[in-house]
C-alpha angles and dihedrals in degrees: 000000000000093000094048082056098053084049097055095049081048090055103041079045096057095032082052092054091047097058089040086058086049088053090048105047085051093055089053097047084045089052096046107158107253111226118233147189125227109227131181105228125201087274099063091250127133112226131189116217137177104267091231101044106198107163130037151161135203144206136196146025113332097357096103089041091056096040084056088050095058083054086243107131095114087070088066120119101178136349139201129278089237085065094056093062115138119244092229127055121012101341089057102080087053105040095056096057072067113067092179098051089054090049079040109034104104088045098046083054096067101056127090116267108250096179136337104248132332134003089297102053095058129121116228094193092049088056099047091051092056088045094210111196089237131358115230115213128175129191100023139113136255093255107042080053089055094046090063097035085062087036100058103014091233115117110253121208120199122216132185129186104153107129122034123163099208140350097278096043107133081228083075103027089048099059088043092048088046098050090045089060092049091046099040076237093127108125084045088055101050092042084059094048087054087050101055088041099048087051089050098052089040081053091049089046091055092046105042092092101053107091114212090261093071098050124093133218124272147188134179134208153186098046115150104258094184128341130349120359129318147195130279079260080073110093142121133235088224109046113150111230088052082050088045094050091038082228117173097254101193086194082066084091083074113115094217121061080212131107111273143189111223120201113243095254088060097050 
């Protein structure tokens, strides 16, 4: 009898251990390392990022835009509130200075808010909720990219793309090649670099007959100098489909190749 008991407490123990190698094994395979890439973003900074991005979020003027581009919206986790506008009342005017939130606009509604507009208006813990693989920001600083990588513990990659001169400005090509390699896009991107290109040569074609004389002058408002929308006083003395279409641009006196709000008088 004894010895059938000290059998029994052999067994459960053996039978105890078994089941605490099976937890264990499970943790491990959960917690599989996941293998990443170390990329230089726009902002000089070297970021480590899961080699097979899946899920992201973005932040800032043009980054959406260019995400969209790339046809990798499914890869969004969350948008801004500014991107779920509507296209009538107040959020139309808006919403159609953006072509790929009106194409994008019902979708972009259900996902999760991650912010309202810009960099400064997003919300660390939203983001964090919604665990996106890397965060895409445009238009920031070093240092405010650092601040929500520590923030949220997700690797954040900066991207800026203003001020281009023309269609196939690197300024424009480099964000779009960047963001291909983080998001394993790079065949899309480069298709959307030819195709710029390929637009602006078939513009200079069609141009290369009409003499100065012919042209007439131009101006252009409305364009966003610094942060949410502006008058038509708001312009830039380098603005590339006026470079592309060597139009005569009378805001090109300007000293900055900025954008720039004129006073009335000015304009």
């Amino acid at each position: 009898m004894y010895k059938n008991g000290i059998l029994a407490i052999i067994l459960s123990l053996m039978i105890a251990l078994s089941f605490s190698g099976c937890v264990d094994n499970t943790a491990q395979t959960s917690g599989e390392t996941v293998k990443t890439v170390e990329i230089v973003d726009l902002a000089g900074r070297t970021v480590e990022v899961p080699e097979d991005v899946e899920k992201i979020v973005c932040s800032g003027p043009g980054a959406l835009r260019l995400v969209t581009y790339l046809q990798a919206d499914d890869m969004l986790v969350g948008v801004e509130s500014c991107e779920q506008a509507d296209i009538t009342g107040a959020g139309k005017q808006y919403a159609l200075a953006k072509p790929y939130t009106i194409a994008n606009v019902d979708y972009f509604k259900t996902l999760p808010t991650i912010g309202t507009q810009f960099v400064d208006g997003l919300n660390c813990e939203n983001i964090v909720n919604v665990n996106p693989d890397v965060i895409i920001i445009s238009m920031s600083t070093a240092g405010v990219a650092d601040n929500i990588q520590t923030k949220t513990g997700i690797p954040v990659v900066v991207l800026d793309y203003d001020e281009f001169e023309s269609f196939t400005d690197k300024d424009l090509a480099d964000p779009l090649t960047l963001l291909g390699k983080v998001l394993n896009r790079e065949e899309r991107a480069q298709a959307v670099i030819d195709f710029f290109a390929d637009a602006e040569n078939d513009i200079s074609n069609r141009i290369s007959d009409v003499s100065d004389s012919e042209k007439p002058s131009v101006y252009v408002g409305g364009l966003n100098a610094a942060k949410g929308s502006h008058g038509i006083e708001s312009t830039s003395s380098v603005f590339a489909p006026f470079e592309v279409l060597k139009a005569k641009n009378v805001a090109e006196s300007l000293e900055t190749k900025n954008r720039y709000i004129l006073t009335k008088n000015s304009l």
